[in-house]
N, C-alpha and C positions, 0 to 999 in steps of 0.2 A: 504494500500500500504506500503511494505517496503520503509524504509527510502534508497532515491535516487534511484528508482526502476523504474521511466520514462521508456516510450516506447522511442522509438530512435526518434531524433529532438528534438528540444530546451522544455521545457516548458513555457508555456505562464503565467507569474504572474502577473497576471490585477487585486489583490485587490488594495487597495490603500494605502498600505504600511504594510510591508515591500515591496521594487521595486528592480527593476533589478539589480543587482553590476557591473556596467562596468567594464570590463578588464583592464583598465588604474588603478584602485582603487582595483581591487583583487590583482593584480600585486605589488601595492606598499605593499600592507597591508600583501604580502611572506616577505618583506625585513627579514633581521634577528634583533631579538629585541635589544636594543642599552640599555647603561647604563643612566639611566633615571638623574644620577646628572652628568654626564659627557656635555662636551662642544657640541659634535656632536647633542644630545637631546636639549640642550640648544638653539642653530638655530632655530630646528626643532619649539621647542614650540613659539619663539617669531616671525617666519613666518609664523603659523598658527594663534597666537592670531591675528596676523594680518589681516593674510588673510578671517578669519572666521568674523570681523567687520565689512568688505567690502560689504559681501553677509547678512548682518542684516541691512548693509547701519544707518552704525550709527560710531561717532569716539568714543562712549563709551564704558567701557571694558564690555566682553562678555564672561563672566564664563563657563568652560565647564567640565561635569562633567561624570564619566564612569558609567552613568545610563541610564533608558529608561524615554523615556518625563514625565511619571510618576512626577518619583524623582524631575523633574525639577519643577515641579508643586509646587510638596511639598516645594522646596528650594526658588520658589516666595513668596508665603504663612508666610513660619516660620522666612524669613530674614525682611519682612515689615510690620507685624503686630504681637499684641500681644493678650493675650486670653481673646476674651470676644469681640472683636473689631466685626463689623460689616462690609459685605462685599455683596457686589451690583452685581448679578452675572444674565446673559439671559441665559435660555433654547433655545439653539438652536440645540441639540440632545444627543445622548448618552454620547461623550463626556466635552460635557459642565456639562451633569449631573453629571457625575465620580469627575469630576472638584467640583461640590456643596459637593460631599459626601466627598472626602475628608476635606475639607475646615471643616465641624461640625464635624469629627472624632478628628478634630486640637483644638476646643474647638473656633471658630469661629461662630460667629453667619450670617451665609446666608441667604440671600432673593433673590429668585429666581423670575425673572419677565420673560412673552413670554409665551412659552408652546406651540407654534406651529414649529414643527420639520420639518417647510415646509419653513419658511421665515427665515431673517435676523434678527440681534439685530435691536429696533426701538432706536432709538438717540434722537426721540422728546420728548420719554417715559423716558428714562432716563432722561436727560433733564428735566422733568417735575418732574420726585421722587427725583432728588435732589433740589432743588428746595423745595421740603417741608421738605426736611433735614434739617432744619437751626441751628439746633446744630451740622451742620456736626457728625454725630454719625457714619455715611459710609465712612470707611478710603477707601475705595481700589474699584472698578470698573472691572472685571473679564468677559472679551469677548473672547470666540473661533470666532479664523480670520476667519479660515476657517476651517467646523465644518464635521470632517470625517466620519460620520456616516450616513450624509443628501447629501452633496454635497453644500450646503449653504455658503455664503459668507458674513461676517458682514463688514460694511465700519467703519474701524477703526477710520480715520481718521475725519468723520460724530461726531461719541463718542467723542473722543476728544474735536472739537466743540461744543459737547452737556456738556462735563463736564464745559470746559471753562465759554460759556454762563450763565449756572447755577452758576457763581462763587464760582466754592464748591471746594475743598482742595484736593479731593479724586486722590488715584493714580489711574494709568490704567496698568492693569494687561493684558496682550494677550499672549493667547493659537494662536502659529502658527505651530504646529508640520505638520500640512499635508498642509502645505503653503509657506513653507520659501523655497526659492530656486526653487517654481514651481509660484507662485501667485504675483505680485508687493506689497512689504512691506515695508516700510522705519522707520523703530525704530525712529528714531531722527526727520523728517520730522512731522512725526504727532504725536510726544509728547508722545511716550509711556514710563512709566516708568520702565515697566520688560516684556520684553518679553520671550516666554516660547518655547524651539524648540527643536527635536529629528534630531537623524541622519538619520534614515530608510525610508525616503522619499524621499523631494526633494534632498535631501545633497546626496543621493545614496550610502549609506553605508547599512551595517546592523546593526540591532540594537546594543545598546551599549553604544552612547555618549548623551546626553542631553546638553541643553542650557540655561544659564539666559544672555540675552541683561539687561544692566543697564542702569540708566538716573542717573544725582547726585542725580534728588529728591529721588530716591530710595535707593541711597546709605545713605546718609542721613537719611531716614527711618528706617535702618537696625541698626543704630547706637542707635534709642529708641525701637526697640524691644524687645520684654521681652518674646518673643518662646522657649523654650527649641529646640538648636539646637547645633551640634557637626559635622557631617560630611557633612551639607548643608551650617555650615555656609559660610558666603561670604566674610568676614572679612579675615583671613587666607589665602582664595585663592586669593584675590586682591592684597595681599602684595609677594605672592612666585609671580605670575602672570607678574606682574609687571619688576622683571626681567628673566622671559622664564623658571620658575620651578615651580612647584607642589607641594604641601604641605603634599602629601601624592603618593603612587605610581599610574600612570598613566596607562590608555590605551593604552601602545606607538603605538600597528601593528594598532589600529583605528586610533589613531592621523597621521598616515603615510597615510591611505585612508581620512582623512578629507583635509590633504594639498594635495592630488591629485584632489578628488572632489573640493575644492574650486579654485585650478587650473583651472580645466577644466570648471565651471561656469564663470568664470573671464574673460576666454581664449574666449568661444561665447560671453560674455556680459550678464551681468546682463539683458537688455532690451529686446535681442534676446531669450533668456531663458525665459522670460515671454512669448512672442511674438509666440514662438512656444508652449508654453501649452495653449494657447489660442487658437491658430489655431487645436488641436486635440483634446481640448474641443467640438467646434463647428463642427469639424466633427464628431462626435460619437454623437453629437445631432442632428445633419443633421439626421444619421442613425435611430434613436430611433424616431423621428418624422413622417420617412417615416416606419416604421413599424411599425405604430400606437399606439406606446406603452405612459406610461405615464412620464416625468422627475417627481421627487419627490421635487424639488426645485419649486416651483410656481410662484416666481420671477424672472424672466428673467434678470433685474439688478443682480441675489444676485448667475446667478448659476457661479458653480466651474472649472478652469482652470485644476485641480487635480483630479477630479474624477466625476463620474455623475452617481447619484444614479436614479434606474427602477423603478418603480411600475407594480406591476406585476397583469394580468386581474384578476380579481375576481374570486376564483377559483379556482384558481393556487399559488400553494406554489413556493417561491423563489430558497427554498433551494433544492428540487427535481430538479427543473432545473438544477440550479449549481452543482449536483450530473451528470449529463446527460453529462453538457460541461465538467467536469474534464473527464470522463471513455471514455468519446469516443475523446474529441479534445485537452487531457493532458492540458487543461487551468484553471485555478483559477480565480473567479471569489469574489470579495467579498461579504460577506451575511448582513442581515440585524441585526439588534443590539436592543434587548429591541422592546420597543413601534411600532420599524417595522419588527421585527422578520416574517423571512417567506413571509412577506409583499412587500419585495423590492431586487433586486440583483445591487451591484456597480461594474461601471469599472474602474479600476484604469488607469489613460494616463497621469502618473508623471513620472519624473526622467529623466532616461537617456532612452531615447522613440523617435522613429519617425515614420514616414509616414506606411513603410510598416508593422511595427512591432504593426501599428494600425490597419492597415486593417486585419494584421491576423486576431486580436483580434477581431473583430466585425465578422467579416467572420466568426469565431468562433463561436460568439453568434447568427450569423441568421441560423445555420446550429445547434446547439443545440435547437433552437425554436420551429422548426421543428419536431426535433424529438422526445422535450418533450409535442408536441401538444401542445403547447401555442397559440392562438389566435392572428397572426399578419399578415401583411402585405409584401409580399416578396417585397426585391430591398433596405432595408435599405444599406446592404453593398455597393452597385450601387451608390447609393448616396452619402453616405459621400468619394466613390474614386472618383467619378464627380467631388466634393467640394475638393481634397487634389490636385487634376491636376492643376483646375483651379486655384489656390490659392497658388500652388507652387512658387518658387523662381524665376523658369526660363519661367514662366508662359505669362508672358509681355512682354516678347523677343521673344517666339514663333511665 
């Protein structure tokens, strides 16, 4: 397909992320770009450092950097530990692994624990390997919140607990790129010391901006590193940061669509905003249930508010589906990654999403089923709009 070549009608972007850009956030991100050391930029940056704290739910400063979560990866890593250090990391899917590979590219010695791409981080198990750390030799702790590639959800907060209990020193590093903004996360509540976040998801931007959330332990940390680091360090951007400048030239037309998005998160409420990706979670499981299909999450505690990954009959390739829904119902569907390549199709129900713009999407996928002869059950669609009625706002006053 040529680039922006759509047949007529919106297209449907249901991987799980990059997400939809609401017009309130393309709209700001037209302004015309502003002189980055002048007063008007000046506002700008010290009501977003602000506003962007609020939605990490932490009063710690919250580094933001014109990258893709990548980089932000990279900028937890090279600010808190030094080479040769050892690092506590679960396999909970492709990008928990990206996450390991980096880490030994950095000269980091990793230990990957889990290996099933179906469940969450265990907390007793950690809990339990540190615990025989007694030289503490594991500085750092490295859990994907919520793991984009499964649909899986680790309870952070659990880790924490498990580090505590084990009395061990180690920081706690979290990957929340496909979480922040769509999943309940509290930086500061449950003890994280660097949190890791992108903009292309719940924040409802496009790619571009990156995240580090800080705790002083981490700041602290960064102050005995020995990384070879220059445009991640954190040092430099804490001090321009501090008073609403940049150490280097910014993102401004993103930083214009970051203070819109964290507006408009703020604007419904942080709790409402979880509230509603929960409720479109469960109905697109509603659907997938009654079309007899499989989730790939096997914990019902651990499955995602952001996305929900298929399994697909035995059989059947994922990606010939997702071929089927793009050509005939202009939809995006995301595919599978490594170890489930082929294996699985995800729908993305993050961002700026509701009711109807759900039911396209499923409508979508039981009308590509169909016609990729996949093995299901008609009336998933049926279902999950039974469950979005009943479950509606005005649903009790009816």
């Amino acid at each position: 397909m040529r680039l922006n070549s759509h047949p007529s009608g919106r297209h449907f972007l249901q991987i799980p992320g990059p997400t939809n850009v609401p017009d309130r956030v393309l709209r700001a991100m037209d302004y015309p770009t502003i002189d980055h050391r002048g007063p008007e930029f000046n506002a700008l940056a010290k009501k977003v450092l602000r506003s962007v704290r609020q939605v990490f739910q932490t009063k710690q400063p919250v580094i933001v950097y014109p990258a893709s979560g990548t980089g932000a990866w990279e900028a937890a890593l090279v600010n808190t530990l030094s080479p040769g250090d050892q690092v506590l990391m679960w396999e909970t899917g492709h990008f928990a692994s990206l996450w390991k590979k980096m880490a030994d590219k950095l000269g980091i010695k990793s230990e990957f624990m889990g290996g099933d791409w179906r469940k969450p981080a265990d907390p007793a198990a950690i809990e339990k390997r540190l615990k025989e750390d007694t030289g503490h030799a594991i500085k750092a702790v490295c859990i994907v919140h919520n793991e984009t590639s499964t649909g899986v959800v680790s309870d952070i907060s659990a880790v924490r607990r498990a580090i505590d209990a084990a009395r061990h020193p180690a920081l706690l590093l979290v990957d929340t790129i496909s979480s922040l903004g769509s999943i309940d996360y509290r930086h500061d509540a449950w003890g994280v010391d660097v949190t890791v976040a992108g903009s292309q998801k719940g924040l409802m931007l496009p790619p571009g901006l990156s995240f580090n959330a800080l705790s002083e332990k981490a700041i602290a940390a960064a102050k005995a590193s020995k990384m070879v680091k220059a445009f991640w360090a954190w040092d430099e951007m804490l001090t321009a940061n501090a008073n609403g400048w940049f150490p280097y030239t910014p993102a401004t037309n993103l930083l214009y669509g970051l203070n819109e998005a964290c507006d408009m998160l703020l604007e419904e409420g942080l709790d409402a905003v979880f509230a509603r990706h929960a409720r479109h979670a469960e109905a697109t499981r509603t659907a997938v249930t009654a079309w007899g299909l499989e989730i790939l999450c096997s914990d019902p505690t651990a499955y995602s508010g952001s996305l929900t990954a298929i399994v697909m009959p035995e059989g059947h390739d994922a990606d010939a589906f997702r071929k089927v829904a793009l050509e005939n119902f202009n939809m995006s569907l995301g595919q599978g990654l490594t170890k489930v390549a082929g294996k699985v199709f995800r729908i993305g129900h993050l961002g700026d999403f509701n009711d109807l713009m759900l039911m396209g999407t499923l409508s979508g996928v039981e009308m590509a089923l169909g016609l990729a002869k996949v093995p299901h059950k008609a009336g998933g669609a049926q279902a999950a709009l039974t469950y979005l009625r009943d479950t509606a706002p005005g649903a009790r006053n009816a």
